[in-house]
N, C-alpha and C positions, 0 to 999 in steps of 0.2 A: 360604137358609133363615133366619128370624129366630128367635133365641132370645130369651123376655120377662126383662129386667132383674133377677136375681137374684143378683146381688153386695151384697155388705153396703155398708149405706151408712150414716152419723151424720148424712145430711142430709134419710130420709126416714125417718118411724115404723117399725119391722119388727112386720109383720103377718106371721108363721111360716106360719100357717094357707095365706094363699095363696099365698107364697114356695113352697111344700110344693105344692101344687096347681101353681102355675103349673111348676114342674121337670119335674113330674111327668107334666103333659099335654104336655110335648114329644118324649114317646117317645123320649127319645133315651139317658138315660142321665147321667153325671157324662163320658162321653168325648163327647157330644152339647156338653158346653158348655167343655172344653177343645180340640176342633175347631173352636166357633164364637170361640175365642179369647179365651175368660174370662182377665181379670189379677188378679181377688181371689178369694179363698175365701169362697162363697156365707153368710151367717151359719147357715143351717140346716144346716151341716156343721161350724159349730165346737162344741163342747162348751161347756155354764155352766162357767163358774170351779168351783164347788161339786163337779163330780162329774169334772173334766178327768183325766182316767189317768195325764199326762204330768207330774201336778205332783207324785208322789208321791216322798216322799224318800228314799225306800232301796227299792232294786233286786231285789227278789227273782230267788232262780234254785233251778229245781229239775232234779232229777234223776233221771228216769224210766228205770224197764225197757225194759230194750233187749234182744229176744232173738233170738238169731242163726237161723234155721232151717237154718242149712248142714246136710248131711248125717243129718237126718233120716228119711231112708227108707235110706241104708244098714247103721244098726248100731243094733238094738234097743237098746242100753244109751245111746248117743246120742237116740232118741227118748225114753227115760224122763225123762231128762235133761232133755231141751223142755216136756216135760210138766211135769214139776213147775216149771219156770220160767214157767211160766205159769199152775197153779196159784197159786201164789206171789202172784206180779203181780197176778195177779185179784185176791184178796181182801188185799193190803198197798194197792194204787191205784185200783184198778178198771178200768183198764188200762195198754195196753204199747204199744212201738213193735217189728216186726218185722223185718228183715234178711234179707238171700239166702232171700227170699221166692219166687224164680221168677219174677216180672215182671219183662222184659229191660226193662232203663237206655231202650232204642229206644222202646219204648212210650210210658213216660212224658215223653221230650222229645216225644214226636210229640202226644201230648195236651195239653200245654200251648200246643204252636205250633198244633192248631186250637182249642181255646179262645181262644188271641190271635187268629187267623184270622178266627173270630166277632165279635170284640169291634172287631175294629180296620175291619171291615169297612165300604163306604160304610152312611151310617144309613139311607137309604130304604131300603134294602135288608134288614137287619134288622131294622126296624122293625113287619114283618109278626108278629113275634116277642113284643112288647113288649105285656106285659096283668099285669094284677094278679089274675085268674082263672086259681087253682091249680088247676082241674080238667084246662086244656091239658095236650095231652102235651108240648108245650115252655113254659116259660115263662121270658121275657127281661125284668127290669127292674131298676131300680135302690133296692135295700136294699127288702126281703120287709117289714120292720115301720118303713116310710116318715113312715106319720103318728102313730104311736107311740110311737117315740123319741127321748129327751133332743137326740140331735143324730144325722143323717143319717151314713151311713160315705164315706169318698171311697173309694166300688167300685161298677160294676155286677158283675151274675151272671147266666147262665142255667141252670136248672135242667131236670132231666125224669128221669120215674120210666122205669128202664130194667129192672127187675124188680117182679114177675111179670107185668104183662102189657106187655112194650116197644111201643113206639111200630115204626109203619113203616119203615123204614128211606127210605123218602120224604118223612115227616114231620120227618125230624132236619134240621136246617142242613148242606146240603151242605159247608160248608167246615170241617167237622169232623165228616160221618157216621160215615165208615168205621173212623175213631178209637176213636168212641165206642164203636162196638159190637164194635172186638176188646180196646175197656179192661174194657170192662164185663163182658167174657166173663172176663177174665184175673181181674178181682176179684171174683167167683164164685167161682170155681176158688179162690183162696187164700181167700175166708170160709168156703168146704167144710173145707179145711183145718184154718183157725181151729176150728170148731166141733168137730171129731172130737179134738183137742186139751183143747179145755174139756171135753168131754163126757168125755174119758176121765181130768182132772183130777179131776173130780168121782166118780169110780170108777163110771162106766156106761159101756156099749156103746159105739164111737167115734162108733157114726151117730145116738145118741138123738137131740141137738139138729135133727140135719138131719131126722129124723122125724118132730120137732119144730113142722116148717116155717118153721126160724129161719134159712134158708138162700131166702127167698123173695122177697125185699124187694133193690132196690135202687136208692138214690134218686144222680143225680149230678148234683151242683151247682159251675159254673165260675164263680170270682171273674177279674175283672179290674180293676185299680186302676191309673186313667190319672196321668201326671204333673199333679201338682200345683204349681201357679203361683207359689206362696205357702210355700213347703216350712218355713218359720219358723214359719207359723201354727198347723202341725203340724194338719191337719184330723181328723175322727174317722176311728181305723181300730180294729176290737178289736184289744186287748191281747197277747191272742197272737199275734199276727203281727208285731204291732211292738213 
């Protein structure tokens, strides 16, 4: 397979526009061109000087809610307890991070090894996958607001709406069906949760919200961020992650 010439170069004009085109119609992704054995980091993946993330001088760190669910269904005074911690949380941050939530540790290594599954997979092969048309029920490409943004992320992603109406279970990429659709069961079950919590923060019934039908939606989107050539050059990746 040939990939078109998209490393940064000071010996020809950059024209982004089709730098951005030409990546992009190779259905392949940011691991499409470190397989075809990229040695620079493409310019459409480095950030202007002006708005780089990495050049800022003091470190911020914060410090979010963190609330444990251990033991919540066996001692009333333990769930009141959850409850107002997440009342709390809600309206000091507007959210929280959850703990001994019930999702077994298994699940989520097995989800990330078929997301890599996907990603590391031959590219003719996923390719089938690869559209900028968010109506699919799968959709595979590299950075959602491609021609958009200041500078490209070094990630691909596949996304798909697994709630309320999922996809076939023949529609999904085999090499991480089965995954997906007992992750996705499993994170239902804890947003049922979540919401009879809010709901009962807010002093209503515990099922308002799920009657709601705030409990209908769910969208799952897999990042994967291939090794990068140039790891000095620090390519774009959002901030929170890095």
């Amino acid at each position: 397979m040939v990939f078109p010439n998209v490393e940064a170069s000071s010996e020809h004009k950059y024209d982004r526009k089709s730098e951005l085109k030409a990546f992009d119609d190779t259905n392949s992704g940011v691991k499409g061109l470190v397989d075809a054995g990229v040695t620079k980091v493409p310019q459409i993946f480095i950030n202007p000087p002006e708005i780089d993330p990495h050049k800022t001088s003091e470190k911020a760190e914060f410090i979010f809610p963190v609330i444990d669910l251990d033991g919540i269904t066996m001692n009333p005074n333990r769930h009141k307890e959850i409850v107002d911690k997440v009342r709390d949380a809600s309206e000091t941050w507007g959210f929280f991070q959850v703990i001994n939530h019930g999702i077994p540790v298994c699940v989520f290594k097995e989800m990330i090894n078929g997301t890599r599954r996907f990603h590391e997979q031959e590219i003719e092969t996923k390719k089938q996958y690869y559209t900028r048309d968010l109506t699919r029920r799968v959709v595979y490409n590299s950075n959602y607001a491609l021609y958009s943004s200041p500078a490209a992320n070094w990630r691909d992603s596949f996304f798909c709406q697994m709630a309320p109406s999922p996809p076939k279970p023949e529609e999904l990429p085999i090499e991480c069906r089965e995954i997906m659709m007992e992750y996705s069961k499993q994170v239902m079950e804890l947003a049922r949760s979540l919401l009879k919590l809010l709901s009962e923060g807010l002093g209503l019934e515990s099922n308002h919200l799920i009657n709601m039908d705030c409990a209908e939606g769910l969208g799952m989107i897999c990042h994967y961020y291939p090794a990068c050539p140039e790891p000095s050059v620090r390519p774009s990746i959002p901030t929170m992650i890095s």
